[in-house]
Structure formats: C-alpha cells, structure tokens
C-alpha positions in Angstrom: 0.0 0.0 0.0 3.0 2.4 1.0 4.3 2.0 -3.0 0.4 3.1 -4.2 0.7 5.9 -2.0 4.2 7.1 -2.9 3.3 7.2 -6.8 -1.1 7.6 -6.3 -0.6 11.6 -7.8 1.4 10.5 -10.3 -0.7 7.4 -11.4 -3.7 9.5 -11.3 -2.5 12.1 -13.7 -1.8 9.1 -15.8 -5.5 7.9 -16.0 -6.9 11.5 -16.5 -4.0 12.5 -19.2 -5.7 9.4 -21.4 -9.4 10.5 -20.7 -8.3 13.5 -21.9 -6.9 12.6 -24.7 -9.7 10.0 -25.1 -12.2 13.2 -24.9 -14.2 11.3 -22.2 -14.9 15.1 -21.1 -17.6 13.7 -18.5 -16.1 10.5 -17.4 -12.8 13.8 -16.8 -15.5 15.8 -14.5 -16.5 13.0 -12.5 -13.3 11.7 -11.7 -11.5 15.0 -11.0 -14.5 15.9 -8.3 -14.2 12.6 -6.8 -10.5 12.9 -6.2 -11.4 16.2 -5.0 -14.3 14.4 -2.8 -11.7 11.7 -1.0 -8.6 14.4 -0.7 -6.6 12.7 -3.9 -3.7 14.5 -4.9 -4.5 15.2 -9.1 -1.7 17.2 -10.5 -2.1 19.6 -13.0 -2.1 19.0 -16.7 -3.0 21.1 -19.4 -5.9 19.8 -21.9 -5.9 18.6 -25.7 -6.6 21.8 -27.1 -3.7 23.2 -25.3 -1.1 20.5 -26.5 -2.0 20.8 -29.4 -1.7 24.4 -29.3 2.1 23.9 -28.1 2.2 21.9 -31.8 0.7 25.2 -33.7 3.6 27.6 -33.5 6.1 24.9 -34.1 4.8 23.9 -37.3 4.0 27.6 -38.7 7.3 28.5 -37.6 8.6 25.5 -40.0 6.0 26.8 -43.0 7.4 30.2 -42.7 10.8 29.6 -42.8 10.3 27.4 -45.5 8.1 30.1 -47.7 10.8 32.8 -46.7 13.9 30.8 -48.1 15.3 30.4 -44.0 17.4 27.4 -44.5 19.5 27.6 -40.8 16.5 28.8 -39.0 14.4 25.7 -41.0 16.8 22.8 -39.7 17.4 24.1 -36.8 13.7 23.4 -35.7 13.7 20.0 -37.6 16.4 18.9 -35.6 15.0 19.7 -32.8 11.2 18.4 -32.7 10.9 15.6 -35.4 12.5 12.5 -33.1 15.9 11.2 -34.6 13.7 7.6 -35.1 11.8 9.2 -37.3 14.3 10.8 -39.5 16.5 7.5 -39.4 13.6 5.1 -39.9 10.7 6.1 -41.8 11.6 6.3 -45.6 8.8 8.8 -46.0 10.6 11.5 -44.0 13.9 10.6 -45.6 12.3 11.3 -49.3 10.8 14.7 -47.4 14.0 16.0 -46.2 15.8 15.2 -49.4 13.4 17.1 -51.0 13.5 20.2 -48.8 17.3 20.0 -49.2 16.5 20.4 -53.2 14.5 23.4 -51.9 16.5 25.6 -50.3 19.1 24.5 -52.5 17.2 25.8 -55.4 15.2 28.7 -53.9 17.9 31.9 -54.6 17.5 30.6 -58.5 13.9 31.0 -57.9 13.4 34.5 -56.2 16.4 36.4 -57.5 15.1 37.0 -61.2 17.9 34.0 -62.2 21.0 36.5 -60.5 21.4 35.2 -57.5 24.0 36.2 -54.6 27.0 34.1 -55.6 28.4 34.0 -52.2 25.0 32.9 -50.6 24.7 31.0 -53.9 27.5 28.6 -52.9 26.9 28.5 -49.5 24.2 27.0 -49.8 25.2 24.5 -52.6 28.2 23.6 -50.3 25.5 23.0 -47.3 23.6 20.6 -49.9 27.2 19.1 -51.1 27.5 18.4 -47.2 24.0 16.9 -47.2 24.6 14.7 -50.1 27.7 12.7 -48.2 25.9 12.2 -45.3 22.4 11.8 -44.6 21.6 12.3 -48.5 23.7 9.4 -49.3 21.1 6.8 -47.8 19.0 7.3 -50.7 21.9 7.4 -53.5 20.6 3.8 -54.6 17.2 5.3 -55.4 16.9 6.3 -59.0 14.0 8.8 -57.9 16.9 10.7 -56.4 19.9 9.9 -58.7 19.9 13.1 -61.1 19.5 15.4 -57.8 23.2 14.2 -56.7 24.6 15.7 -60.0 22.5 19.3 -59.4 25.4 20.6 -57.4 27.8 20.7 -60.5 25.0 22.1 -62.9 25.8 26.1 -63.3 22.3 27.0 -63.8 19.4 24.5 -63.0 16.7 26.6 -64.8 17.5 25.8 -68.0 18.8 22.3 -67.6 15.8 19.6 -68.6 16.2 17.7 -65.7 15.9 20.2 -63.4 12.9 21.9 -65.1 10.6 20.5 -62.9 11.7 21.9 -60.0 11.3 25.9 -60.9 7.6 25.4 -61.7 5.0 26.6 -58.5 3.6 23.0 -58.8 6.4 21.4 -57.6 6.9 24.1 -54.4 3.4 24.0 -53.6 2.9 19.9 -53.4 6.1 20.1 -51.4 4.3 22.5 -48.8 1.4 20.0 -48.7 3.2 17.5 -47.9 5.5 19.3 -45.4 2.4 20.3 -43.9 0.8 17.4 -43.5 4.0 15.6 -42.3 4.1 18.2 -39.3 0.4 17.6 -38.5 0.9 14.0 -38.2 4.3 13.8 -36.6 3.9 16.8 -34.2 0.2 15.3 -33.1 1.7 12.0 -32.8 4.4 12.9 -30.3 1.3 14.0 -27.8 0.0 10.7 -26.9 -0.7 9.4 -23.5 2.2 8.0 -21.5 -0.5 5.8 -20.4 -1.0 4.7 -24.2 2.8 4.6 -25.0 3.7 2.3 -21.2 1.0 0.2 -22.5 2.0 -0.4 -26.1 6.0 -0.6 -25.0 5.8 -3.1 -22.4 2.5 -5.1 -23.9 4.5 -5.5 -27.2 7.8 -6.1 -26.1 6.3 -8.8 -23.9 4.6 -10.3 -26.8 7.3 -10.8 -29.1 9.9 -11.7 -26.3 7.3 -14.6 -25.6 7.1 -15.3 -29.5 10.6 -15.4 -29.6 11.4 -17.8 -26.5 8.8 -20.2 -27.9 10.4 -20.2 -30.9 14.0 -20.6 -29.4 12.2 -23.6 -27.4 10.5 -24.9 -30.3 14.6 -25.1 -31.9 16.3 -26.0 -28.9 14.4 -29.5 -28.8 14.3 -30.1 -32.0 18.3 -29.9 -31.3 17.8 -31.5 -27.9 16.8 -34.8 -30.2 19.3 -35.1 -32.2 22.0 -34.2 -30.2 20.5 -37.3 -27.5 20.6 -39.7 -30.5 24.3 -38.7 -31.8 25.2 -39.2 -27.7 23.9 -42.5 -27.2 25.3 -43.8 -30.5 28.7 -42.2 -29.5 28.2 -43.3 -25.8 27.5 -46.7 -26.8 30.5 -46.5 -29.4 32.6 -45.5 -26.1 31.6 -48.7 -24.0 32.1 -51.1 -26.9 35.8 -49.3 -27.9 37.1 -49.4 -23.8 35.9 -53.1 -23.8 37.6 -54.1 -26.9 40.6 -52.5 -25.7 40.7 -53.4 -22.4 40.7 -56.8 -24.0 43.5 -56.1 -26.5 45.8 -55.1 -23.6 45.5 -58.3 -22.0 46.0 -60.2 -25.6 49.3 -58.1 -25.9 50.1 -59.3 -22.4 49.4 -62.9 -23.1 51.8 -62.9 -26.2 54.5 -61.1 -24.5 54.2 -63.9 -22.0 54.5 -66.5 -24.8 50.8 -67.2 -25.3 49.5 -68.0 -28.5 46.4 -65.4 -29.7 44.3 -67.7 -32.0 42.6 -66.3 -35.3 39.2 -67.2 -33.8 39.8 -65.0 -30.6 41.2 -61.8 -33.0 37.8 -61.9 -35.2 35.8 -62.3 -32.6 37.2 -58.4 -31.4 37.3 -57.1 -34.6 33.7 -58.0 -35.6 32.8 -56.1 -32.4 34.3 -52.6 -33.3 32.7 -53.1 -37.1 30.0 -51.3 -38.1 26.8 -53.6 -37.3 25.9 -54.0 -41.1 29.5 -55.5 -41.5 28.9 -57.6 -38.8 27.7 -61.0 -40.8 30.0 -60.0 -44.0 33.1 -60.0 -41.4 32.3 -63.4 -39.5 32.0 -65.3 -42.4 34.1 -63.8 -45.5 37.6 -62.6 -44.1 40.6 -64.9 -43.3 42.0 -63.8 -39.9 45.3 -66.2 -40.7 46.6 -63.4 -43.4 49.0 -60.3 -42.7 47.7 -57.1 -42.6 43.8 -58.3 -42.5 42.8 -57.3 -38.8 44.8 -53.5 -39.7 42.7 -52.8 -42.9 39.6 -53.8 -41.6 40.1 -51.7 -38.7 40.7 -48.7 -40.9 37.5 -49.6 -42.6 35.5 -49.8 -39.5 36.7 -46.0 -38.7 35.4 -44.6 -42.4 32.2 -42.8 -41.9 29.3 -45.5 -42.2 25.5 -45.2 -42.7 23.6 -45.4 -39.4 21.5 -48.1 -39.3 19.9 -47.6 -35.9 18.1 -44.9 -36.4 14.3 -45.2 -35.6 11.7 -44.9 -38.0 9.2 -42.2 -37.5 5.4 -43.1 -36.2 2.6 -43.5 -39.1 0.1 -40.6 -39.5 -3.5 -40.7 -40.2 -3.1 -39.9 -43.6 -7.1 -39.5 -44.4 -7.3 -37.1 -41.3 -4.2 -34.8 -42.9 -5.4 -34.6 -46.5 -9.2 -33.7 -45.3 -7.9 -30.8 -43.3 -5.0 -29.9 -46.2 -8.3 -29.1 -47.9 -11.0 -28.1 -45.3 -8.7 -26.3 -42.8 -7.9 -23.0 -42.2 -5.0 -21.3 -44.1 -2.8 -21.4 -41.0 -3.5 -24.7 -40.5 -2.7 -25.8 -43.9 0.6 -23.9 -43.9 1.6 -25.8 -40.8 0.4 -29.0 -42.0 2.9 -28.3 -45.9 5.6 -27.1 -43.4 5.3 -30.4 -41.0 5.4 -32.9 -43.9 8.1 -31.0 -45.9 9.9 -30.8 -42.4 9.6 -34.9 -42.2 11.4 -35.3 -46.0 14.2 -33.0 -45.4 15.2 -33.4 -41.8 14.7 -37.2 -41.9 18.1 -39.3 -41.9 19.1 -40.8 -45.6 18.6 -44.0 -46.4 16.0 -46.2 -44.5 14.4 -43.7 -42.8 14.1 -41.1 -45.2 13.3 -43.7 -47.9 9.9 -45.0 -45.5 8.9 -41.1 -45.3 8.6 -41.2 -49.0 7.5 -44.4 -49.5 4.3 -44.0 -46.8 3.6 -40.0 -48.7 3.6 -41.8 -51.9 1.1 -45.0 -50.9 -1.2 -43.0 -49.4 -1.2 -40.5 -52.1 -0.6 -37.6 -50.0 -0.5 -35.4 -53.1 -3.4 -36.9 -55.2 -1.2 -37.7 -57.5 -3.2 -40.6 -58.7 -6.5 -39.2 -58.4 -8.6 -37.8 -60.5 -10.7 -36.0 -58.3 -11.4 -32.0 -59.0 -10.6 -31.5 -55.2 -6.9 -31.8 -55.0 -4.5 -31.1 -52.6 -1.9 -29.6 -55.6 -4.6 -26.8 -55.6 -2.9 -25.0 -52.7 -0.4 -24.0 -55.5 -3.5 -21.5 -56.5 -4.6 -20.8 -53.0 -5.1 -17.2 -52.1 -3.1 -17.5 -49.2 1.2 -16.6 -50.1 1.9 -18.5 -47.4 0.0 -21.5 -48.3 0.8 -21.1 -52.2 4.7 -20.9 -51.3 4.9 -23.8 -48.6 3.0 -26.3 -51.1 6.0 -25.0 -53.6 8.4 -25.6 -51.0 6.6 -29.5 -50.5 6.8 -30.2 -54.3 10.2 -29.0 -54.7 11.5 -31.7 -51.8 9.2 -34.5 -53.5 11.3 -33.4 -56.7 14.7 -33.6 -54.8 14.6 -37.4 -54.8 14.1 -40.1 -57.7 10.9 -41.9 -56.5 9.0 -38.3 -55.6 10.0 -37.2 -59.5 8.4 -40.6 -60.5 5.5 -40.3 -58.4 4.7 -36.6 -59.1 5.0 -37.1 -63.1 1.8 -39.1 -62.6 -0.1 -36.4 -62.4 -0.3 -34.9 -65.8 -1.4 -31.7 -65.3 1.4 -31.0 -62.1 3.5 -29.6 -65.0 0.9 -27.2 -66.6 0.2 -26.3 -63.2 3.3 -25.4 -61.9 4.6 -23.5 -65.2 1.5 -21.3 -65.0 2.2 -20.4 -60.8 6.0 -19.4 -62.1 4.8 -16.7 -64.7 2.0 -15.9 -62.3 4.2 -14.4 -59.9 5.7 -11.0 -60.6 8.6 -10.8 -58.5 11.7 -13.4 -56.9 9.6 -14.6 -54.5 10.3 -17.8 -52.4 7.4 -19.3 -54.3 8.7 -18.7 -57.7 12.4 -20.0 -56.2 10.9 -23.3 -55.3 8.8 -24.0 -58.2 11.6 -23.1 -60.2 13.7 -25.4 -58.0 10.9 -28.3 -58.5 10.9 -27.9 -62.5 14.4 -27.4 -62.6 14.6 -31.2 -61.4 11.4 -32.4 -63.3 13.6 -31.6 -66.5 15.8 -34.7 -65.4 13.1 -36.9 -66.9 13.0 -37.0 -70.8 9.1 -36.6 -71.1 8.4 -33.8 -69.0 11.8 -31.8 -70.8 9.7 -32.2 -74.0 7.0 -30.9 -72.4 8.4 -27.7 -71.2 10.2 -27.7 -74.7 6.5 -27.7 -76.1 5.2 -25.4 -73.7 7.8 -23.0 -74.6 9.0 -22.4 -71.3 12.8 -21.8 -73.0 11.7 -18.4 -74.0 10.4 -17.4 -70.1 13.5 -18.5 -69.0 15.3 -16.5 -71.5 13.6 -13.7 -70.7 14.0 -13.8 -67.1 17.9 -14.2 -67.2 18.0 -10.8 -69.4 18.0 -8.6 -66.0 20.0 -11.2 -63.6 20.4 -7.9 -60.7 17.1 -8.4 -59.8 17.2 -12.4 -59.3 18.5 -14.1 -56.1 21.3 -16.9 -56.4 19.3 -19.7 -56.2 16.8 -18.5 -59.3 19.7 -17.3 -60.9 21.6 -20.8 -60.8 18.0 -23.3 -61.3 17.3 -21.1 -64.4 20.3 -21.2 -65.8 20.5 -25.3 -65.0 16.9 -25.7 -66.3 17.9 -23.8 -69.8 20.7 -25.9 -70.0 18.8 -29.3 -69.8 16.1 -28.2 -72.2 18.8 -27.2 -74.4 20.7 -30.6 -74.6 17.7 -31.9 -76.6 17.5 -30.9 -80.6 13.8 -30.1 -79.9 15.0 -26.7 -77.2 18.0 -26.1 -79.8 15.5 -25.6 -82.6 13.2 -23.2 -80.0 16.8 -21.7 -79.7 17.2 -21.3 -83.2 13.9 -19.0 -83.6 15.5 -16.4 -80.7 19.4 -17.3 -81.5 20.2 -13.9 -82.0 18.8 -13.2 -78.2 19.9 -16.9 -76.3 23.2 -16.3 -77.6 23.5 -12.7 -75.8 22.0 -13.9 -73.0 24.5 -16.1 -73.0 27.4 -14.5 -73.2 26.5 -11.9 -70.9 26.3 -14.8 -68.2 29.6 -15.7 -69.3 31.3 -12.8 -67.1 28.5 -13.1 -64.8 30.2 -12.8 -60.9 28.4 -16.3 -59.6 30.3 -18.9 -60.8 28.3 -21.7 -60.1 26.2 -20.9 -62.9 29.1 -21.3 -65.3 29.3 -25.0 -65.8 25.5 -24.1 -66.7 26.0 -21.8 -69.3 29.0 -23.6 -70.8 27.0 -26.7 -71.6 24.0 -24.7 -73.1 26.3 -22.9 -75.5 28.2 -25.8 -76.2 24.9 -27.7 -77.2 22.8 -24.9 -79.1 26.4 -24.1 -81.1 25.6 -28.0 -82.8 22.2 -26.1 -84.9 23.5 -25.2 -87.9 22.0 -21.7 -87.7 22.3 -20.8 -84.2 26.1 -21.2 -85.3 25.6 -19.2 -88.3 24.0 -16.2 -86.2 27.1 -16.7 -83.5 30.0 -16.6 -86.1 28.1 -13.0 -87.8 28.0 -11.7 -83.9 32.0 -12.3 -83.4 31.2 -15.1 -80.9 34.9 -16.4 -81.1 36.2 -13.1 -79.9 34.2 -12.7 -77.5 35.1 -16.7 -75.8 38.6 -15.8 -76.5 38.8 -13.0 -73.6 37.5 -15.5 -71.2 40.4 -18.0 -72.3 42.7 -14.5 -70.8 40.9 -14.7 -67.9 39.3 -18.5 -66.9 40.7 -20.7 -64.7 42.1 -24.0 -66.4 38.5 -25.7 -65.9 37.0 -22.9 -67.4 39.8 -22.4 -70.4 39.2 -25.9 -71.3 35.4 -25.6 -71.4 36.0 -22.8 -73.5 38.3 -24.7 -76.2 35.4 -27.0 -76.8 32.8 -24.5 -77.5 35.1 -22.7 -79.8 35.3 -25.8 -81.7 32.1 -26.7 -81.7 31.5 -23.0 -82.8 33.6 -23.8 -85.7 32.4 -27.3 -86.5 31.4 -27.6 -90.3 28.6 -30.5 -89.2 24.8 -29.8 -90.1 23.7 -31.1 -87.1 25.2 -32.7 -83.3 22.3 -33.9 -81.4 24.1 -37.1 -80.8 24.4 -37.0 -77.1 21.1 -36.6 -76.1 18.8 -37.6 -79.1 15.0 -37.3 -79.1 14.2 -40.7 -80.4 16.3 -42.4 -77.2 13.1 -41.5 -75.2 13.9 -43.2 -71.9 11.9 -46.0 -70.3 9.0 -45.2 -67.9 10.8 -44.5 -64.9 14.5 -44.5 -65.9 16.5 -41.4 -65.0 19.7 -40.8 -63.2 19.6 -41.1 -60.0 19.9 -37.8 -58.3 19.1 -37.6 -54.4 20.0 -34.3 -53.2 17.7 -32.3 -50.7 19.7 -28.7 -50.4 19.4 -26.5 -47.5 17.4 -23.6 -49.5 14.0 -26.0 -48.9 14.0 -25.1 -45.5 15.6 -21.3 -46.0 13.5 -18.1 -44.2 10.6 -20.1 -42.7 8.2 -17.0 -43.3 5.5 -19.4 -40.4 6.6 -19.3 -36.9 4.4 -20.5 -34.0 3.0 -18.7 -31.4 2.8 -19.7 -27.9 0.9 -22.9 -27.8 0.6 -23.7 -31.1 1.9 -26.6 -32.2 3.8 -27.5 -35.7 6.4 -29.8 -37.2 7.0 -33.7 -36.3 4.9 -32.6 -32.5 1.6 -31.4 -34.6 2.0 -34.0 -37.1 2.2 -37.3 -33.4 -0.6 -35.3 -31.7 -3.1 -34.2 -33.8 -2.7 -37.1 -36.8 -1.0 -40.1 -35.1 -1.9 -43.2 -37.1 -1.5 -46.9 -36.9 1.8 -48.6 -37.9 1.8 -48.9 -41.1 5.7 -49.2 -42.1 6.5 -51.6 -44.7 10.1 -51.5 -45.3 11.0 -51.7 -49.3 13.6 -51.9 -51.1 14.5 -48.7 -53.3 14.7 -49.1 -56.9 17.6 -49.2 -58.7 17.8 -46.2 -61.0 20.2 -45.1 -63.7 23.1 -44.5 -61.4 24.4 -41.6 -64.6 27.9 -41.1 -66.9 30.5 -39.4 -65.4 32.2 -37.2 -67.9 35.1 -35.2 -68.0 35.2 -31.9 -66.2 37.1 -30.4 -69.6 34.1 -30.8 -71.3 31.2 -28.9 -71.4 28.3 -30.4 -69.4 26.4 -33.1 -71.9 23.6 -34.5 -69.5 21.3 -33.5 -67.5 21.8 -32.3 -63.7 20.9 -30.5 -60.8 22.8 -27.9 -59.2 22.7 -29.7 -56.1 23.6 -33.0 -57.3 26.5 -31.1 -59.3 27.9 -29.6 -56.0 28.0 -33.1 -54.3 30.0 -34.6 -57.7 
C-alpha cells in the first residue's frame, strides 16, 4: 500500500491525461471531483486543445521559414522536434528531407530573377554538397533521387531539362502540402498518452519476447533430439571401444608372456568394433590367418558408415491430414505443408528417409493418382502466399529425390500447373524460387523436358535471365541449370534457333556473370545450341569467337578448357550434333539418373513461426494425426546410377545444381 501511495498523484495524472486525450470530457469531470471528494492528490495537466496548441507555432514556424527561403532557421527546428527515429527510420521522411534539401538549395534561382547572390549561392550548394555525403547518401541507390546528386555541378538548374521541374509553382506547392501534413501527423503523434505509449512498449515487447522464447524452445528441442541420439550412438561406441581395448591389452600381455592369440579369438574383437551391417559380411568372409587383414579392416570400421539404428518415424492418419489440407484454415494448412516437408528433409538418408517417402507416396498424399477435381496440388492456386509458397516448398522436396519425380510425373497436369504459378508471380519470390527449383529437377526426366520444350518455357526462362540484378542466387543458378537441360535436346536447340540472336547474348552476358556456379551451366548450353547449324551461323556474324577468347585470358584451367570445346564446336562444319542426347532415345518409364540431393534452401526463411501454444512440425504432425503402424520396409529401386564425364568438357547430360555440387 505504501508503494500506491508514494506514486497515487502521479498514477492519477496518468488515468486523467488518457481520458483527456480520449475526450471522455464527463467521465474527466466525474473523476476530478471525486478525487477532490476523498482528498486525492491530481496534479495539473494542461488539456488537448492546449497540447496541441504547443504543436501550432512549431509547425508555422517550420511553414514560414520554409516560404521565406530560411534554411538555418528551418533545420534548426527540424532537428530539434521531429525524433531522430523518425528521421532514421521512416523512408517517408527521408524522401521529405531530401526534397526540402533540393528546396533551399534551389530557392535563390527561384526569387532572385535568375541572379542570384554568388556567395549565398554557394553556401548554400556547399550545405547541400555536405547533405549529399551524409544523410543524402542513404538514398543514392534510389533512382528517384539519382539526377539530384549531379545538381550541385549544374551552373544553372533553370534551363537544364532535368531540373525543369523543380522551378515550376507546382512542384513548391505539393512540397508545402506534404511538409504540412507531415508536421500535423508527426507533431500530433508525439502527444499521446504515457499511459498509451507504457501500454504499447511493455504489452508488445512482452509479446514478441514470448514469441521469440517459444520459438527458441521450439529449436532447442528439435536440437535436444538429435544431439541425445548422436550421444547414445557415441556413448555406446565408447563402451564397446574401452571393452575391446581393455581386451587387447591383456592379448598383448598374453603374447608377451609367450601365449599364442588364436585367429578365432582376434575376429571375434574385430567383428565387435565393425560397423553392425558388416557384422555378418566379417564373421564369415575374411581370413583372420593373413597379414595385414585385422589393420585394414580396422581402418575400414573407422570410415564414416551409414547409421542403421536410427528409428523410423510413427505413421500418420493420412485420411485425417489430406481432409484438413483441404477443409482447414490457411494457418493450418501452412503448418500441416511445413510439417510434412519438415519430415522429408530433416529425416536421416537412407531407410528412414526412404519409409517417409514411401508411406507420402502410398497414401497418395498429393493426389497424385487421383482424378478428383478437389486436390491437394490446388494450394499451389490458394489465395493465401503463405499456403501457395509452402505447397511449392513441399513439391520441390518431393522433386529432390528419384521416387518423388516418378511419383509426381503421374499427375499430368502437375506440370501445366506449376509453369502457370511461375509466370504468375511477378517478382523473386520464395514461391517462384521453389517451383523453379521443383521444375528445374522435373527436366531430369525425358518426357516432362519435351513438355516444357513444347510449352515453350525456354523463351520465359530467357527472358527472365536478361535482367539477372534483380534475381536471387538460387533462381539465378536453377534457371540457368533448367535452360541448360532443355537445351541438350534438338527439340530446345531448334526453339533456340527461332530467338538465337537473343539466347546467344544472354549467354554470353552470363559468361562474365560474378556467380560462378552458374558457369558450368552456361557452358554446356552454349556448347549444345552451337551444334544447330543456324544458331552457329548467327554466333560466327555476332564475333562469338572473340568474344570466348577473352574469357580463355581470364578462366581458370576448368574454365579455359570448357571454352576450347565450344570454340570448336562453334567452328564445327557439321549440319547437325544432337548425338548425345537424341530425341528418339526416349527413356523408359521410370529411368533417370539417380539424383538424391535435398539442399538446405528447402527449408531457408521459414516465413511461419508458431506462437505460444501452437503446435507444428513432427509434435503437430504425433498429436493431432498419429496413425496406426503402417511401415513396410521396401527396397528402393535401382535407377540409372548416370555417366561421369570429363570436367574439360562442357556439361552433356542432364543435372541438378545440387547434385552437381556433391560430384
């Protein structure tokens, strides 16, 4: 009680400074007459009308030195009432103050009859010089602002055309209306309650500092996991190594002492520090009785191995899942794509991984065997981002493996589908990325490459990699990969040949391009159109040879090489060279290389994150949609396990950029 009392006038000013504000001009009567009534101390404190009379003189103080050309007296009063936040942080009042720079910059030009005073003249230039290199320079990217930064060299503004503009009463007078309502709104808004501002600090900060330590929680078990599992496989490693060697001290003793150590007794120890899939192959298929045998095993036993006790994770109700991937709400469905995309890519290669897969792909988690009009690959059109780029993300992690390419090219309208999201979206997003990413790997099967062929999805891509500053790496690299692929086959060379003129500048311009992951990429694309006759017509008339030799200057000895063989392919006399990847050696249903690579970038700037209580990846997926076991293990298919080529030559097969990393 003695803590209420010590701050009760203050805390009572509080409550009446918001119904103030609030204009609860009654409820304000009531209360001040009942402090009055029970002897509460209520301090002073001036009404709206008169704070916002304190914000009157300020702001026609700023109008009228504007009007009136008063640069020092102008800034001197900006500094000192609009908050530094808001001049650092809000881009609206950087524009603002750039533009009242250009003002008082311009204004002797404008008021002087065209003679200005030269020595006023350049002091105020040399005060917007000043402005330029340091506050000014935050907005030197912007190209609203770029011809401003040269106005400081121009003799006379009036009668340069750039600078027209800003000598015509329209421009001063929109500048006004916007200075004036930036005062009203910023010099109102620095009035509010402290009530209102303790209230929105502390309720806000507590908010996200909860968000934030769930999340942190959320990640720290998810760690917790894995590290437990990597201890109790190293832990058990530990026992098993101190027993083995406790029992190879006492064999070294026993020979020392003249005891024979038999060949029975020495594979018996070295078939317990194998790995436990060489257990059987060991016991039964190495002779003990030769030199050197128990050494090289043990060496082998050391190289990393697969792990084959991991646990496989519990079935899900799969029925219950794909009913609320179509009934649910939008958050719901984004957690439910996150959760199964989270179960593919976090999953451990190899058995575990494989049973994921296996159990999406039985129970037809994408409908990719149905032909129902309700299907789940509808999210790709949801009106939900979130939703639209999270089913992406899930499609382009199916596509990372072998199986989920097979199993999502029986769907044949996935394709048209996805082609018709990736023009649909009009900037980089993380949606385009991914179904970039997902059609980037599609284009590893020979059917769905003649499809994009057909659908003529080389000229997007062409399109797209004309302005490359405004794509991220990973677009950048798939898009590249993708137009390589499609161009291997003599169906994309002749869609090549209609726009040869424009591929082959593309091109080259990607040649000197500063990522050079993407120049494998671009090596094997030129390599392969340079085989139509007329694509190598159109590159001999543009000086391509000239052009390749400056990179030979310049390339590494990878790069030189590559280089060598597109310059004589460019200079090949042969009418056509479609004999690596010809159109009539259509593959087999099924047969591709086999390229199982899921990169990082699936998981990259998880837009979702949950808030306190709610639940998402593998803890949504075992609470809410825990089914019965349904595991069947299966062996994976044997696919086309691919040609390994020379790295002199230009790439002549298809790949993914991932899978071409890992090589």
């Amino acid at each position: 009680m003695g803590d209420v009392l010590a701050y009760e006038a203050e805390l009572l000013g509080l409550v009446r400074e918001y119904l103030d504000f609030a204009e609860f001009e009654e409820t304000v009567k009531v209360f001040t007459k009942e402090c009055k009534t029970k002897g509460k101390p209520l301090p002073k404190a001036a009404d709206v009308s008169s704070r916002d009379s304190k914000a009157l003189p300020i702001q026609k103080d700023l109008l009228a030195a504007f009007e009136n050309g008063e640069q020092d007296v102008f800034f001197q009063l900006w500094e000192k009432h609009i908050s530094s936040s808001v001049q650092d942080n809000e881009l609206a009042a950087q524009k603002l103050e750039f533009h009242l720079h250009v003002h008082f910059a311009t204004y002797l030009f404008k008021h002087s009859m065209g003679n200005p005073d030269k020595a006023e003249l350049e002091e105020r230039i040399s005060h917007f010089k000043a402005y330029l290199e340091t506050k000014g320079a935050a907005l030197s990217q912007t190209t609203e602002f770029l011809p401003f930064y040269a106005l400081p060299f121009v003799p006379n503004p009036m009668t340069h055309p750039s600078f027209e503009e800003l000598f015509q009463d329209s421009w001063t007078s929109d500048l006004r209306t916007r200075l004036e309502k930036f005062l009203s709104l910023t010099l109102k808004a620095r009035q509010a309650p402290r009530l209102l501002n303790l209230f929105k600090e502390n309720g806000q900060c507590n908010k996200e500092t909860l968000q934030h330590l769930h999340q942190q929680l959320v990640e720290s078990e998810h760690r917790t996991m894995t590290y437990l599992k990597r201890f109790n496989k190293m832990r058990a490693d530990y026992h098993n190594l101190i027993g083995v060697t406790a029992e190879l001290v006492d064999s070294l003793e026993a020979t020392v002492n003249g005891r024979m150590i038999t060949p029975e007794y020495l594979q018996s120890v070295c078939v317990r520090l194998f790995s436990n899939q060489m257990r059987q192959s060991v016991a039964h298929s190495i002779d003990f009785t030769r030199p050197g045998t128990a050494s090289t095993m043990l060496r082998a036993s050391l190289a990393p191995v697969k792990t084959q006790d991991v646990p496989l994770l519990p079935s899900l109700d799969y029925e219950k899942l794909k009913k609320d991937l179509m009934t649910g709400n939008d958050r719901l469905k984004a957690f439910l794509l996150q959760a199964l995309r989270w179960r593919l890519t976090t999953s451990y290669p190899g058995e575990q991984r494989d049973t994921v897969l296996q159990a999406y792909i039985s129970n037809d988690l994408l409908d990719c065997h149905s032909n129902c009009q309700r299907s789940i690959l509808k999210l790709l059109h949801s009106k939900s981002e979130v939703v639209r780029q999270y089913m992406a993300r899930l499609i382009n992690a199916f596509a990372s493996l072998a199986e989920g390419r097979v199993y999502l090219s029986r769907n044949p309208t996935l394709l048209r589908m996805l082609e018709e999201r990736l023009k649909a979206e009009d900037k980089d997003s993380l949606t385009r990325e991914n179904v970039l990413g997902a059609l980037q790997k599609f284009s590893l099967r020979r059917a769905l490459q003649s499809a994009m062929i057909n659908d003529g999805l080389i000229f997007w891509l062409v399109d797209v990699l004309t302005d490359t500053d405004c794509l991220s790496d990973y677009t950048l690299e798939y898009s590249v990969a993708l137009l390589m692929n499609l161009c291997l086959r003599s169906a994309g060379k002749k869609m090549c040949a209609r726009i040869a003129n424009h591929v082959l500048r593309v091109l080259t311009d990607l040649l000197c391009h500063e990522n050079h992951e993407i120049q494998p990429y671009v090596n094997g694309a030129l390599y392969s159109i340079l085989g139509n006759p007329s694509v190598r017509e159109e590159a001999r008339a543009m000086g391509m040879e000239e052009i390749l030799r400056c990179f030979i200057k310049e390339g590494n000895t990878e790069m030189i090489r590559q280089i060598e063989f597109i310059i004589k392919q460019l200079n090949s006399e042969e009418p056509s060279n479609d004999s690596t990847v010809s159109d009539d050696e259509e593959e087999e249903e099924g047969e591709e290389e086999d390229h199982d690579i899921m990169e990082a970038d699936l998981d990259k700037d998880e837009v979702l994150q949950p808030q306190l209580g709610e639940l998402a990846g593998e803890k949504l997926l075992t609470t809410e949609y825990l089914g019965i076991m349904t595991h069947t293990p299966k062996t994976k298919k044997k696919l086309f396990p691919g040609v390994h080529q020379s790295t002199d030559e230009p790439l002549q097969r298809p790949v993914t950029p991932g899978y071409h990393r890992a090589m």
